[in-house]
C-alpha positions as CSV (number, residue, x, y, z in Angstrom):
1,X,2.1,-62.7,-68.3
2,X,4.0,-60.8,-65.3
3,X,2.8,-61.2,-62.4
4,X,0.7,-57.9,-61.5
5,X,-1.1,-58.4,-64.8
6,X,-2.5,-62.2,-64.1
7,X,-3.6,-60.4,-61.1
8,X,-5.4,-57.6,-62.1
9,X,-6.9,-60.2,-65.2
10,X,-8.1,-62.2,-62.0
11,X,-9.4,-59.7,-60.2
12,X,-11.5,-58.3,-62.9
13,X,-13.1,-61.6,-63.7
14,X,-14.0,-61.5,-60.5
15,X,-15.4,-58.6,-60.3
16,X,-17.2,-59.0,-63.3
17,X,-18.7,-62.8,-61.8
18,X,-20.0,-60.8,-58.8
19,X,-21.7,-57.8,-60.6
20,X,-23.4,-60.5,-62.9
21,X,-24.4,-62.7,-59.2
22,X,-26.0,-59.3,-57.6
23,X,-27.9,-58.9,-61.1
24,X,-29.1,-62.1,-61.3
25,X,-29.9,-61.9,-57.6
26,X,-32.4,-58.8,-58.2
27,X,-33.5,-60.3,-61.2
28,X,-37.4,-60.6,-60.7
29,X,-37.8,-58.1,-57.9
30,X,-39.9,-55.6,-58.2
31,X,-38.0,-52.2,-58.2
32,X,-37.6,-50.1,-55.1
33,X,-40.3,-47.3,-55.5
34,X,-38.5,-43.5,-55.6
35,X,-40.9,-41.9,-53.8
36,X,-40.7,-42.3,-50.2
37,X,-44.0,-41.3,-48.3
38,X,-47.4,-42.6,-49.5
39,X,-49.1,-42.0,-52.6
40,X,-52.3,-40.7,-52.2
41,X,-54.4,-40.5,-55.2
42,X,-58.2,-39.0,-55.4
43,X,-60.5,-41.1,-57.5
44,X,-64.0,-40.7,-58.3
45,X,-66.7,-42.5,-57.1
46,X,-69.5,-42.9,-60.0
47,X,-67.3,-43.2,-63.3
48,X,-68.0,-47.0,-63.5
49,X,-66.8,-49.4,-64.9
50,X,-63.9,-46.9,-64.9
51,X,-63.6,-45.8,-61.7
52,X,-66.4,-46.4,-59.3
53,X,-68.0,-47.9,-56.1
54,X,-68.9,-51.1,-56.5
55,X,-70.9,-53.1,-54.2
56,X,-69.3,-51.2,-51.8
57,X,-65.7,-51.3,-52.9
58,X,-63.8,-49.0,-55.3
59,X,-63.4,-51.2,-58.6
60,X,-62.8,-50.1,-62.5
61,X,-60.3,-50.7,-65.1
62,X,-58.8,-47.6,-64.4
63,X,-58.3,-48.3,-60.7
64,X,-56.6,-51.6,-61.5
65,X,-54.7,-49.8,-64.3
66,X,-53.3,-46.9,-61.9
67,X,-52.8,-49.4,-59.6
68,X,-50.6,-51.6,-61.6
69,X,-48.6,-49.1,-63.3
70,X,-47.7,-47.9,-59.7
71,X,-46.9,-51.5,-58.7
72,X,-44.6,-52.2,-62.3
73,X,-42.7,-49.2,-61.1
74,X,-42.1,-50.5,-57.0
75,X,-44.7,-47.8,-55.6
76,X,-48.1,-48.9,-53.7
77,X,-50.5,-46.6,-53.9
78,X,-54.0,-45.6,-52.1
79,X,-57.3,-44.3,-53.0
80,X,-59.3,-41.8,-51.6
81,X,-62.8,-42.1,-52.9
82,X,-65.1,-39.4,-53.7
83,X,-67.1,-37.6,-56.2
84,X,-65.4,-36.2,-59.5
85,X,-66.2,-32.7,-59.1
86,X,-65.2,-32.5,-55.3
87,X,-62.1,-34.8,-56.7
88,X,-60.6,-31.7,-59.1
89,X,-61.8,-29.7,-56.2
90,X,-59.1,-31.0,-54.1
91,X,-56.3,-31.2,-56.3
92,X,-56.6,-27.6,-57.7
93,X,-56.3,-26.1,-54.3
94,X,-53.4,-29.0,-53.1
95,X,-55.7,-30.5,-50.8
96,X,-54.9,-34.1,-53.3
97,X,-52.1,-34.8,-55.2
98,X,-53.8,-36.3,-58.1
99,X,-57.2,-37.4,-59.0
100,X,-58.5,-39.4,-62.0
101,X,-60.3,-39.9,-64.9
102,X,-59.5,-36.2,-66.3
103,X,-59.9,-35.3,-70.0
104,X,-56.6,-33.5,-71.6
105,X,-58.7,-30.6,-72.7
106,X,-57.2,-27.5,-72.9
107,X,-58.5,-25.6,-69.8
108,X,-57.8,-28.8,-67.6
109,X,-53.9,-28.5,-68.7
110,X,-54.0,-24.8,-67.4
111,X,-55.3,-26.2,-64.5
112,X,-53.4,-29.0,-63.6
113,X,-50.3,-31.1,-64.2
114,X,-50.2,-34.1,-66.5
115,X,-48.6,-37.6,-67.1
116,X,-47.0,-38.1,-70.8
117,X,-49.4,-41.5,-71.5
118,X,-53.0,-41.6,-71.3
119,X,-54.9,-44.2,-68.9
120,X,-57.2,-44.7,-71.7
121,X,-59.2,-43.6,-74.8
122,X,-63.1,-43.2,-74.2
123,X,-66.1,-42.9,-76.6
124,X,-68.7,-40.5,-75.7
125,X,-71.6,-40.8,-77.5
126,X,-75.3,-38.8,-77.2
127,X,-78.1,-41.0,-76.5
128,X,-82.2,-40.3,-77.3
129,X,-85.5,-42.3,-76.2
130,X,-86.2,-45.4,-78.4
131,X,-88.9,-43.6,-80.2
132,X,-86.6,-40.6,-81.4
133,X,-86.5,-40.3,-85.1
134,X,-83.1,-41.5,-86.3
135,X,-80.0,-38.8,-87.0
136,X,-78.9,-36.0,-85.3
137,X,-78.7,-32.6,-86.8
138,X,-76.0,-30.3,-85.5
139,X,-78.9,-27.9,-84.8
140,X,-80.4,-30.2,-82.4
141,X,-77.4,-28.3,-79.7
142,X,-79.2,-25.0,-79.7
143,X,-82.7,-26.7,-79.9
144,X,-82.7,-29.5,-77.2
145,X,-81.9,-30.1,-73.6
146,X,-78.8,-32.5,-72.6
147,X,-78.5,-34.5,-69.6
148,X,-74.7,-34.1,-68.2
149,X,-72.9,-35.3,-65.2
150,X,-71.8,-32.2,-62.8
151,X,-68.2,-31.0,-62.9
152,X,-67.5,-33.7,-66.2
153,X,-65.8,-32.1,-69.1
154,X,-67.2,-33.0,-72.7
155,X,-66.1,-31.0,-74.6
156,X,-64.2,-27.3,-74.8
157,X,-67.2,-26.1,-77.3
158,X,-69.8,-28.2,-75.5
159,X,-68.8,-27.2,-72.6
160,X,-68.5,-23.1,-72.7
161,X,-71.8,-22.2,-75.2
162,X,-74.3,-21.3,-73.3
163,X,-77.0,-22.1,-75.9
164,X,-76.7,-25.4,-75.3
165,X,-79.2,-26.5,-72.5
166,X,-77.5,-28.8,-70.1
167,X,-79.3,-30.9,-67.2
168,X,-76.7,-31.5,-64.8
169,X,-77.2,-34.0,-62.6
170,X,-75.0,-36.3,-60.2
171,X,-73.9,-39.4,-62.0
172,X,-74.8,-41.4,-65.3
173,X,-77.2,-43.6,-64.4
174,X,-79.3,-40.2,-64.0
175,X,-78.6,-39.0,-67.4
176,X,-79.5,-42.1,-68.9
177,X,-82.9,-42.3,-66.9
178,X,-83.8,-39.1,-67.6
179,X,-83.5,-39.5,-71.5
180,X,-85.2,-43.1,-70.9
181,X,-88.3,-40.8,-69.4
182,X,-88.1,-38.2,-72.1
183,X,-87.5,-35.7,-69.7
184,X,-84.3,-34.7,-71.6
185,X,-83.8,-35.0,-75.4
186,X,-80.5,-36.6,-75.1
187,X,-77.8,-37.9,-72.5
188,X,-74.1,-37.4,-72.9
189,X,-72.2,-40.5,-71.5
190,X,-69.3,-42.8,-72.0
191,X,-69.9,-45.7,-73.9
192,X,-68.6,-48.5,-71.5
193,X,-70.3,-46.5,-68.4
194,X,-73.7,-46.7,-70.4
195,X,-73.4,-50.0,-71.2
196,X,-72.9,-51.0,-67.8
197,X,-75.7,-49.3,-66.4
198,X,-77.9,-49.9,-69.2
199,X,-77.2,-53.5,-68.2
200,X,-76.7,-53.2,-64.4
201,X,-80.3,-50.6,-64.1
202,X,-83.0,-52.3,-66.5
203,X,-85.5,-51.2,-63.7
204,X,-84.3,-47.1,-64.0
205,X,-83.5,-46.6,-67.6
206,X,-86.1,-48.4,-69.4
207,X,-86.8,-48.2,-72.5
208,X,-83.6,-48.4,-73.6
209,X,-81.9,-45.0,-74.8
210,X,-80.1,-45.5,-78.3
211,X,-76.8,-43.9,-79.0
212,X,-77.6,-41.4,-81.8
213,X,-74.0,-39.9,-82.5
214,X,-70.4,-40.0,-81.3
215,X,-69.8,-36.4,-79.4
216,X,-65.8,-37.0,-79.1
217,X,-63.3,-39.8,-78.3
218,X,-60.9,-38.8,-75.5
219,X,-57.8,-39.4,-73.9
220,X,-58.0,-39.6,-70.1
221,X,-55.4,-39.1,-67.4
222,X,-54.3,-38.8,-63.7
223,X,-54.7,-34.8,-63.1
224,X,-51.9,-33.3,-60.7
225,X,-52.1,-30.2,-58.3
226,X,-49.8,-27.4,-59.6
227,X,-49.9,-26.3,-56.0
228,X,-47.0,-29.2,-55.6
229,X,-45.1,-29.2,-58.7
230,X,-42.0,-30.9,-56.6
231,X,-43.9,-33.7,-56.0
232,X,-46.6,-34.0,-58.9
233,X,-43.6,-34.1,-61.2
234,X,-41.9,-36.8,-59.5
235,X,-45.1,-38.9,-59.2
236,X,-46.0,-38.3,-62.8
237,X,-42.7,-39.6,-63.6
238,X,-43.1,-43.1,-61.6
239,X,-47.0,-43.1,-63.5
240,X,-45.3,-42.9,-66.8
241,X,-43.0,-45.6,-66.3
242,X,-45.4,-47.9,-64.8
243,X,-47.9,-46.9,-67.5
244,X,-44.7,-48.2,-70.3
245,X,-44.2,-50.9,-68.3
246,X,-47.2,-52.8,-68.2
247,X,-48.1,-52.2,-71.7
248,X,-45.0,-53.4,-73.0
249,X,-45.4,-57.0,-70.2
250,X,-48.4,-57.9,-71.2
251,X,-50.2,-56.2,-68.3
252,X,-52.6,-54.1,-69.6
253,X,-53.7,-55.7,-72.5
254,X,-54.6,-58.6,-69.7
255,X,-56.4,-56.1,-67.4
256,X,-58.3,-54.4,-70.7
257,X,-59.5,-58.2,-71.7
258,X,-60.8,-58.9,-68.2
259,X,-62.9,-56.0,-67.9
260,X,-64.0,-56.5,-71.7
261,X,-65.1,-59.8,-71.3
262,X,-66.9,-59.4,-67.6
263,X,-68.9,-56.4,-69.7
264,X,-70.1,-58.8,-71.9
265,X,-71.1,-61.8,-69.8
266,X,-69.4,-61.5,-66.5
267,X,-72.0,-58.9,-65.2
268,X,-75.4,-60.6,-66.1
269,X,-73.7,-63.8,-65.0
270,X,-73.0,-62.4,-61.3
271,X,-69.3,-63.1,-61.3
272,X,-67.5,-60.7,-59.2
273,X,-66.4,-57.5,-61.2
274,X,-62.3,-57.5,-61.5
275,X,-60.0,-56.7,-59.6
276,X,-56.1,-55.8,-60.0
277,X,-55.3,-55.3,-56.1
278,X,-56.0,-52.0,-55.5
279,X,-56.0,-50.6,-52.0
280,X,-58.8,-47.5,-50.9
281,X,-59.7,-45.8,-47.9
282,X,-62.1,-47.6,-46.0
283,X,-61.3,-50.6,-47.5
């Protein structure tokens, strides 16, 4: 082989050693995050075990889901807790970048900008007093009175007829109390948030409300300010590849289990509600 060509040969093994050194030297690190200023994110304050204050603290699988697929893509992020309705409040006039857990209905995609994969799937179901005759009649929406959470979006159709009579009040465990005291015919609320303050409030909704029928399963999401479309776009972009991330690790099956099971037992037992790492203000 002439001379220039053992070389080059030499120098490209090298080359190639090297690049393989860096890689392995990276491996294992978490990426650098893309976004350079802080990420700010809006999240409501009474959507447990979603998104809620608890004991004090922020906590809810969709905190600690937010807040990992942020952290699988090298980006921290911070919370800034406060009620849902003053939450889309915010980000509609740019005042927050993002705020979550938003339904994909159709007049919240006019409104606002969204991520490709959903934070989660939620069950609502409509719940009556104990001693309500079993079945629900799709007449029963022009004849009865709902409970509702202020600002929450149900349902397009639910939402806009204005024969439906709708209680609105401030947060779930309201709802719930009020069907518990028959002083509305039914309460429209998440699954998992009834069952945890079904369990969490035996002393405020008592007798138990029963679930009656399944209003609508959802898909919910980080909601972005079209007042910033630079920015929401580029932070929807580092959601999305967190939010592929940790389901294809392991991540958010593991997170989804730990909240599972501390529904179940964790919360009558007293253990400590979990936690992913998530940072809010006043923390």
């Amino acid at each position: 082989m002439p001379c220039f060509f053992r070389f080059f040969a030499r120098f490209l093994a090298a080359a190639v050693l090297f690049a393989g050194s860096a890689g392995a030297s990276t491996a294992g690190q978490p990426p650098l995050c893309p976004i350079s200023d802080e990420i700010v994110i809006a999240a409501e304050d009474a959507f447990f075990p979603y998104s809620g204050l608890y004991k004090g603290k922020l906590r809810g699988f969709a905190v600690d889901i937010v807040s990992a697929a942020f952290g699988a893509a090298g980006c921290p992020v911070v919370f800034d807790v406060m009620p849902y309705s003053r939450c889309l409040r915010e980000v509609e006039h740019g005042r927050q970048l993002g705020c979550f857990n938003t339904t994909g209905s159709a007049e919240n995609r006019r409104n606002f900008v969204f991520h490709r994969t959903p934070l989660f799937k939620g069950k609502i179901l409509i719940f009556a007093h104990p001693d309500t005759p079993a079945g629900f009649r799709q007449e029963y929406f022009r004849r009865k009175t709902f409970s509702v959470v202020r600002g929450y979006t149900y349902t397009d159709t639910f939402d806009a007829d204005p024969q439906i009579t709708k209680i609105e009040v401030d947060s779930d465990l309201q709802t719930l109390a009020l069907a518990a005291r028959k002083r509305a015919d039914y309460a429209v609320v998440y699954e998992k948030v009834a069952a945890y303050h079904i369990s969490n409030s035996p002393e405020i909704i008592s007798p138990v409300p029963k679930p009656v029928r399944e209003l609508v399963r959802f898909d919910l999401y980080v909601s972005f300010s079209r007042k910033t479309p630079r920015r929401a776009k580029a932070v929807v972009g580092v959601l999305d590849q967190g939010l592929d991330a940790i389901r294809a690790d392991g991540t958010y099956a593991r997170i989804e289990t730990a909240w599972d099971d501390w529904l179940a037992t964790g919360l009558k037992d007293g253990t400590p509600a979990p936690f992913w790492g998530a940072v809010s203000v006043g923390d």
